[in-house]
Backbone as a chain_set.jsonl record, in Angstrom:
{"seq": "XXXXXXXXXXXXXXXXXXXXXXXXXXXXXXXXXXXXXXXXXXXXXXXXXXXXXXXXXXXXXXXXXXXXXXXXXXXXXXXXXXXXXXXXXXXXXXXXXXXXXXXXXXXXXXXXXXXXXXXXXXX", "coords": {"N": [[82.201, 81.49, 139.479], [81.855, 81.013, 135.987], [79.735, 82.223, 133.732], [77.375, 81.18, 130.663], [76.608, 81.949, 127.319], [74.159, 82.388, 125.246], [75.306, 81.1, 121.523], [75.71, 83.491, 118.664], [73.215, 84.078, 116.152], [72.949, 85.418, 113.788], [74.642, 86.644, 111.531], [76.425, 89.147, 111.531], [76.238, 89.864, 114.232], [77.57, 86.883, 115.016], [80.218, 88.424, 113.832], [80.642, 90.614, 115.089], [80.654, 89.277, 117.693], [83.109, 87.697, 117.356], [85.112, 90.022, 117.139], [87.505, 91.933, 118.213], [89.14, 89.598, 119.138], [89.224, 87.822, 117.018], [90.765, 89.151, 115.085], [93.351, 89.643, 116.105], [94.343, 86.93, 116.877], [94.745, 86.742, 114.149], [97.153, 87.562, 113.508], [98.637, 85.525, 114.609], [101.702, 82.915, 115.049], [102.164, 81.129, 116.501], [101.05, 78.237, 118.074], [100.735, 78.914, 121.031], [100.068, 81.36, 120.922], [98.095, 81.519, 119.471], [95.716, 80.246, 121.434], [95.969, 82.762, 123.651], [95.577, 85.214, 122.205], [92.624, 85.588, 121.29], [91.942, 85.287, 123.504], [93.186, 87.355, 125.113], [91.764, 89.396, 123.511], [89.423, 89.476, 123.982], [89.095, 89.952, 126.758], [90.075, 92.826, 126.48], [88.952, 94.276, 124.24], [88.579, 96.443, 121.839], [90.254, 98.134, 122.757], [93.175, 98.024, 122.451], [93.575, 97.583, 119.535], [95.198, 99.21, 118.265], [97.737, 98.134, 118.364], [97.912, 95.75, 116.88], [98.28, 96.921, 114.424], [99.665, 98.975, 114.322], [102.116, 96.998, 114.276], [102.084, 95.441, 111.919], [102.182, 97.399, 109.83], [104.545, 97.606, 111.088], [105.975, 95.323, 110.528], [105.693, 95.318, 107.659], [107.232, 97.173, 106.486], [109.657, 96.442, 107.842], [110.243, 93.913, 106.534], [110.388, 94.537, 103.789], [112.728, 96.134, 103.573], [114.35, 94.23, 104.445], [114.088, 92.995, 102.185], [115.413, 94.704, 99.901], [118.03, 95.197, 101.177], [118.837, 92.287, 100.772], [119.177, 91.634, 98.294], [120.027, 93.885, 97.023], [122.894, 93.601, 98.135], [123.038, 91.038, 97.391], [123.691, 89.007, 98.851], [122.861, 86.407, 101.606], [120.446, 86.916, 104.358], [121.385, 86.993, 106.714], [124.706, 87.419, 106.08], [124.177, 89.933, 104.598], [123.493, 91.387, 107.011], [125.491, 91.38, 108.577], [127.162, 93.053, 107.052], [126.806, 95.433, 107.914], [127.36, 98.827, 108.773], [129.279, 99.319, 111.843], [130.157, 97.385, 115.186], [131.357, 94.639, 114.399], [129.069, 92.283, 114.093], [127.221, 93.049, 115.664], [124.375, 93.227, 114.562], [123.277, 90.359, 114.575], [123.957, 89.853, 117.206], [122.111, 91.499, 118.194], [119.313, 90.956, 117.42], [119.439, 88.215, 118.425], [119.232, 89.204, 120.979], [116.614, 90.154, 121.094], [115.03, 88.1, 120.168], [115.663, 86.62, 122.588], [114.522, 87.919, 124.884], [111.941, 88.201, 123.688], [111.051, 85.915, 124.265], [110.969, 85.564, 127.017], [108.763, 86.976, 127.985], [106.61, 86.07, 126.395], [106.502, 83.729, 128.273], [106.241, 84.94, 130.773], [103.53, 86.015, 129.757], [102.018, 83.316, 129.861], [102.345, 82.554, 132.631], [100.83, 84.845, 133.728], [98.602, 83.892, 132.224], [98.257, 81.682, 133.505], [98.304, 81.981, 136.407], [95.667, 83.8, 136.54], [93.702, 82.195, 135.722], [94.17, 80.478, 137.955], [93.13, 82.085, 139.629], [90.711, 82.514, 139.426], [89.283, 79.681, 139.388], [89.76, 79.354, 141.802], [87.8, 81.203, 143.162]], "CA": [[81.87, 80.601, 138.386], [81.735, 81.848, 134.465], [78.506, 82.29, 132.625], [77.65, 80.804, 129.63], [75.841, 82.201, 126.581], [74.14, 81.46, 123.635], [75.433, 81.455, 120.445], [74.769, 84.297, 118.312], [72.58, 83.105, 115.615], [72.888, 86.179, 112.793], [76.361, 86.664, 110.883], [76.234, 90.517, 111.859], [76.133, 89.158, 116.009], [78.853, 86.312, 115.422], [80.874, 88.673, 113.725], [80.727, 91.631, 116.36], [80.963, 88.471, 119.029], [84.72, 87.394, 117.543], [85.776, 91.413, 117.361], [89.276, 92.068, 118.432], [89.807, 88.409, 118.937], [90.044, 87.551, 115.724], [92.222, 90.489, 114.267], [94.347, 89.436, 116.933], [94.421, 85.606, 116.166], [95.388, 86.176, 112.768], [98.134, 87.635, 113.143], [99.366, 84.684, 115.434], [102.222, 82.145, 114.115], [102.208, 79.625, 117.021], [99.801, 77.39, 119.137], [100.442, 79.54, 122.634], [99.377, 82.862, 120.551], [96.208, 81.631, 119.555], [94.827, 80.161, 122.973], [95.937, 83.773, 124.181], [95.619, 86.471, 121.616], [91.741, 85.429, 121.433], [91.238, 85.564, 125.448], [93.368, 88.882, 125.254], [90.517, 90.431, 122.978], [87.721, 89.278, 125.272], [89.68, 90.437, 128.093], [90.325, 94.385, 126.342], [88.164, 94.697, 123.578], [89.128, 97.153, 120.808], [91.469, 98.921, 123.341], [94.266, 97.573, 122.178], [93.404, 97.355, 118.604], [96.09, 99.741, 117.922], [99.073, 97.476, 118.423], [98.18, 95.23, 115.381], [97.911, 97.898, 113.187], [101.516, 99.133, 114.41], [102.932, 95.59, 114.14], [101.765, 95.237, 110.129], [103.259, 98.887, 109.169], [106.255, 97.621, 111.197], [106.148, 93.862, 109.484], [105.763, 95.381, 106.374], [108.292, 98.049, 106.516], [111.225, 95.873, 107.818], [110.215, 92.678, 105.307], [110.468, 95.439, 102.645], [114.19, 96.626, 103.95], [115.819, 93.349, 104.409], [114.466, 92.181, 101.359], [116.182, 95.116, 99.485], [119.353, 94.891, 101.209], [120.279, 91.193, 100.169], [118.893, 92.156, 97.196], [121.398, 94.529, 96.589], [124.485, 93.059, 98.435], [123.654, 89.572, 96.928], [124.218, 87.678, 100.279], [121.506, 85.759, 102.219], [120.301, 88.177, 104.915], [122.546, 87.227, 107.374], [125.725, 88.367, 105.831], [123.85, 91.531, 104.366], [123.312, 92.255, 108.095], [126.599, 91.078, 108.957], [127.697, 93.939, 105.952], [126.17, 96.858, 107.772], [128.459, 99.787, 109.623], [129.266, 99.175, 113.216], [131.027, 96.47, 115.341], [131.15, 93.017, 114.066], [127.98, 90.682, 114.213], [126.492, 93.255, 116.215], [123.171, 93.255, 114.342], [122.987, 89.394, 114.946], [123.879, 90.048, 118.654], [120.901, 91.943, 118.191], [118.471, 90.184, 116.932], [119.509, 87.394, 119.6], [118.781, 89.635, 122.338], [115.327, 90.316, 121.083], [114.129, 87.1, 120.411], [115.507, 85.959, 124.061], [113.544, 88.519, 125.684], [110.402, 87.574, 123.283], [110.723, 84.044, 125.012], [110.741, 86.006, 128.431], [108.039, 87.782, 127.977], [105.801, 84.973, 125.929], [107.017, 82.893, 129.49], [105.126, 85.818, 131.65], [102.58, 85.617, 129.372], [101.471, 82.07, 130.481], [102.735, 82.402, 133.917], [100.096, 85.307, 134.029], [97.16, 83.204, 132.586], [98.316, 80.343, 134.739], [97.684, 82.499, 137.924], [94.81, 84.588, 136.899], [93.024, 81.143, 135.701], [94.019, 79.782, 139.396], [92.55, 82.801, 141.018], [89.193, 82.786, 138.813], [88.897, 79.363, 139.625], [89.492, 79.325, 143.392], [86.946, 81.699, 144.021]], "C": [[81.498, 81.438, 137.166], [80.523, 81.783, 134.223], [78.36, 82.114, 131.527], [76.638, 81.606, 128.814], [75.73, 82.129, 125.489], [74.48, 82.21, 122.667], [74.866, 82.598, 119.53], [74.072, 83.607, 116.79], [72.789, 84.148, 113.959], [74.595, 86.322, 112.606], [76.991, 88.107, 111.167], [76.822, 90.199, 113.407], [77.536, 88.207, 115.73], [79.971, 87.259, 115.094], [81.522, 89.855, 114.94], [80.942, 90.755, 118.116], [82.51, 87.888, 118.525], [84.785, 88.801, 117.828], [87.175, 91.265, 117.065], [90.011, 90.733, 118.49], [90.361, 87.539, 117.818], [90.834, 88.045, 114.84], [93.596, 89.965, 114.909], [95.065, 87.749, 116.353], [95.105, 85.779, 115.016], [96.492, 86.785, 112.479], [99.105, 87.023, 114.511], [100.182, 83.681, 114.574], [101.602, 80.957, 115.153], [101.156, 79.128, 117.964], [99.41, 78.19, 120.344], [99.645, 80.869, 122.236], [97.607, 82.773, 120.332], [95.187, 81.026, 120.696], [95.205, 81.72, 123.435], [95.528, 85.195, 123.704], [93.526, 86.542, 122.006], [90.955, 85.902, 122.966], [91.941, 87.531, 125.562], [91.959, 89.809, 124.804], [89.394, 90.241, 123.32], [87.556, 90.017, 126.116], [89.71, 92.514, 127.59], [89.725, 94.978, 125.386], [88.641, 95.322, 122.322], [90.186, 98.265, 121.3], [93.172, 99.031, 123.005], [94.762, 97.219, 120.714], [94.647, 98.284, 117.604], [97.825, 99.092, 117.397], [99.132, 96.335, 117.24], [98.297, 95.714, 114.624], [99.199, 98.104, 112.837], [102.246, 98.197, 113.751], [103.111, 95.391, 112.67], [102.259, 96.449, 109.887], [104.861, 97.802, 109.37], [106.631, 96.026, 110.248], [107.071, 94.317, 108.064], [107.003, 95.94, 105.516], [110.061, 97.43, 106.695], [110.975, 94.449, 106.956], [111.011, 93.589, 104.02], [112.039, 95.922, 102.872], [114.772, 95.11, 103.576], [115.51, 92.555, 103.086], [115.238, 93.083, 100.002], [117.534, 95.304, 99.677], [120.01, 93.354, 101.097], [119.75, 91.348, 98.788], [120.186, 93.039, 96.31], [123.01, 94.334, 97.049], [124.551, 91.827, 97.249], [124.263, 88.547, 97.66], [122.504, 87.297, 100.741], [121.742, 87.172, 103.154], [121.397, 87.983, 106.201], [123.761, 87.669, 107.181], [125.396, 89.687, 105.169], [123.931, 91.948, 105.27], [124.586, 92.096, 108.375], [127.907, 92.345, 108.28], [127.883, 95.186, 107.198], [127.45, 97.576, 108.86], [128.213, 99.764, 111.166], [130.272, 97.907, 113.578], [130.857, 95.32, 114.561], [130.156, 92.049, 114.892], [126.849, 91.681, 115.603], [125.024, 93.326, 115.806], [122.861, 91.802, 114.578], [122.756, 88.908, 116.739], [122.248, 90.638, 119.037], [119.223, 91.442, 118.136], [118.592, 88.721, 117.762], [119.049, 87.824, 120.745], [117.386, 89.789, 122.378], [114.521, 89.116, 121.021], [114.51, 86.778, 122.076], [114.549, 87.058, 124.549], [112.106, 88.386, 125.176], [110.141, 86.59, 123.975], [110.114, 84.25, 126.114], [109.423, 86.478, 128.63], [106.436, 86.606, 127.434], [105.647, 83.735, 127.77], [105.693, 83.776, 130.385], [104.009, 85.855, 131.219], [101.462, 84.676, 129.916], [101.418, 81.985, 131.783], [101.64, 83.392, 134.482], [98.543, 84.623, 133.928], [97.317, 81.911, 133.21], [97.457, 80.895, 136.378], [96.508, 83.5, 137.799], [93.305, 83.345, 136.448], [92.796, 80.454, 137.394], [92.719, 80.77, 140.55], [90.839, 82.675, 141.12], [88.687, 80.912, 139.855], [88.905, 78.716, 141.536], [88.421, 80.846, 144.291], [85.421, 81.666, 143.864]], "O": [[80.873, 82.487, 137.319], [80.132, 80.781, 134.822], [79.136, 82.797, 130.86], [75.703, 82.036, 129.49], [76.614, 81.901, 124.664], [74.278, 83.42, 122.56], [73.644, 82.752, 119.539], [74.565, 82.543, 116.416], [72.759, 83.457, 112.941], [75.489, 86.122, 113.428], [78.208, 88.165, 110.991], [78.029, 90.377, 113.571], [78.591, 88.671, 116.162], [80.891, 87.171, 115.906], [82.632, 89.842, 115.471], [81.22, 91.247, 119.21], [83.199, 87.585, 119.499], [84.465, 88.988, 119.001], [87.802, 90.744, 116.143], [91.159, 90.586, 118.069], [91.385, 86.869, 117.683], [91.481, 87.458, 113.972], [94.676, 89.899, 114.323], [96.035, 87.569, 115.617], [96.059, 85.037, 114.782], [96.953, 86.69, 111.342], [99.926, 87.638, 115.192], [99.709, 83.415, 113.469], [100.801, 80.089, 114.807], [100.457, 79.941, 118.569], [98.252, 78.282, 120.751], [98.794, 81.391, 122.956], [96.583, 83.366, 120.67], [94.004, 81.359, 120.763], [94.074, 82.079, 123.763], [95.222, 86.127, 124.447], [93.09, 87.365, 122.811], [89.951, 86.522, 123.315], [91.355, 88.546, 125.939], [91.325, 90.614, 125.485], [88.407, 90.866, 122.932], [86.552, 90.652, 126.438], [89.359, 93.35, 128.423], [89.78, 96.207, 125.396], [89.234, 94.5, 121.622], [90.799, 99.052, 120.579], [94.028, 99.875, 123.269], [95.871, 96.739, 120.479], [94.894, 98.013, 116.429], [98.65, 99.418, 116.544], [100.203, 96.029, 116.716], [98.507, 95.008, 113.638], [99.823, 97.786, 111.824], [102.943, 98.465, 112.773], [104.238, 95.185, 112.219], [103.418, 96.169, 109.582], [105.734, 97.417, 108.591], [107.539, 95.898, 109.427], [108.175, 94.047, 107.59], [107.553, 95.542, 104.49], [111.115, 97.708, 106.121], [112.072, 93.908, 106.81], [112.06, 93.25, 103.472], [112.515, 96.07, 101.746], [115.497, 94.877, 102.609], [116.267, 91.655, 102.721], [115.665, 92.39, 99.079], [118.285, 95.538, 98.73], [121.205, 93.1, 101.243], [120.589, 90.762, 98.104], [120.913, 92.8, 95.346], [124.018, 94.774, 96.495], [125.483, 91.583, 96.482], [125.007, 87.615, 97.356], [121.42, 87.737, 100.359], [122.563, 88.08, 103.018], [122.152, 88.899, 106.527], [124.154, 88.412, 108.08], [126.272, 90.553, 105.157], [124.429, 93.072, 105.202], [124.993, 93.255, 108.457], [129.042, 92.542, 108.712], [128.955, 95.768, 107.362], [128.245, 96.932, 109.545], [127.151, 100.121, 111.677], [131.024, 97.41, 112.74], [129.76, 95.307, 114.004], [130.335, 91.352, 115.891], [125.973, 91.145, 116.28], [124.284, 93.505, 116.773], [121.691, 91.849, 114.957], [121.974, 88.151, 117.314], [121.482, 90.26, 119.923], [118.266, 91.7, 118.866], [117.567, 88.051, 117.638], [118.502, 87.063, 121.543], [116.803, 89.626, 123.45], [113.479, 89.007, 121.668], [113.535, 86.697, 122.823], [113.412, 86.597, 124.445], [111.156, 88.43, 125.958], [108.986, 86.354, 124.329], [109.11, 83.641, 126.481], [109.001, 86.251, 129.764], [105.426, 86.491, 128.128], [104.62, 83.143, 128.102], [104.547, 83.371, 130.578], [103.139, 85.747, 132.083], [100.348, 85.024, 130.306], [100.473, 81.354, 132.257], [101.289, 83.113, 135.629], [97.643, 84.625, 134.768], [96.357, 81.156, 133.361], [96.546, 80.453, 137.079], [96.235, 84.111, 138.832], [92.145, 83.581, 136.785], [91.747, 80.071, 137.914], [91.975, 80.506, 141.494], [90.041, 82.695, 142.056], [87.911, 80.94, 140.811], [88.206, 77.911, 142.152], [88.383, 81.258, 145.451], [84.7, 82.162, 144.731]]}, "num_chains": 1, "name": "protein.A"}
């Protein structure tokens, strides 16, 4: 059974009681991220505090690319990518394969706090 505890009452205390959870949170888009990102940073603390940091370089870095290459073709970004050297439509192939495996992976996600919720509360 969990333990509950009280609120912290100073703005110093709540803030050091969100932590990592809320760094995490905010850089969530959809509903499943923020029931999980939050429990992640309960669950690991500032251990992991690294991988948002990464994520915003990398955000920033490829926002900043694709918005100079339709920029300079003058196509939406799909046919700028559709431009670039290699087979045909392979950067869209691309970018298909990654979101499906985001899905997969978002899927295990849940499927993990499904069964580590079951285990907590069957014992």
């Amino acid at each position: 059974m969990e333990t509950t505890t009280e609120a912290p009452a100073s703005l110093g205390a709540k803030l050091r009681f969100m932590g990592p959870g809320v760094v995490l949170a905010a850089l969530a888009i959809g509903s499943g991220e923020l029931v999980l990102t939050p429990r992640s940073g309960a669950q690991y603390g500032f251990a992991l505090l690294w991988v948002p940091i990464l994520t915003i370089l990398y955000k920033a870095a490829f926002s900043e690319g694709l918005a100079r290459l339709t920029i300079a073709s003058g196509n939406d970004v799909f046919a700028a990518i559709d431009r670039l050297p290699g087979p045909r439509h392979w950067a869209q192939s691309f970018i298909i394969i990654v979101f499906s495996l985001d899905m997969i992976g978002y899927g295990g996600i849940a499927l993990v706090g499904l069964c580590s919720g079951r285990a907590v509360s069957e014992s």
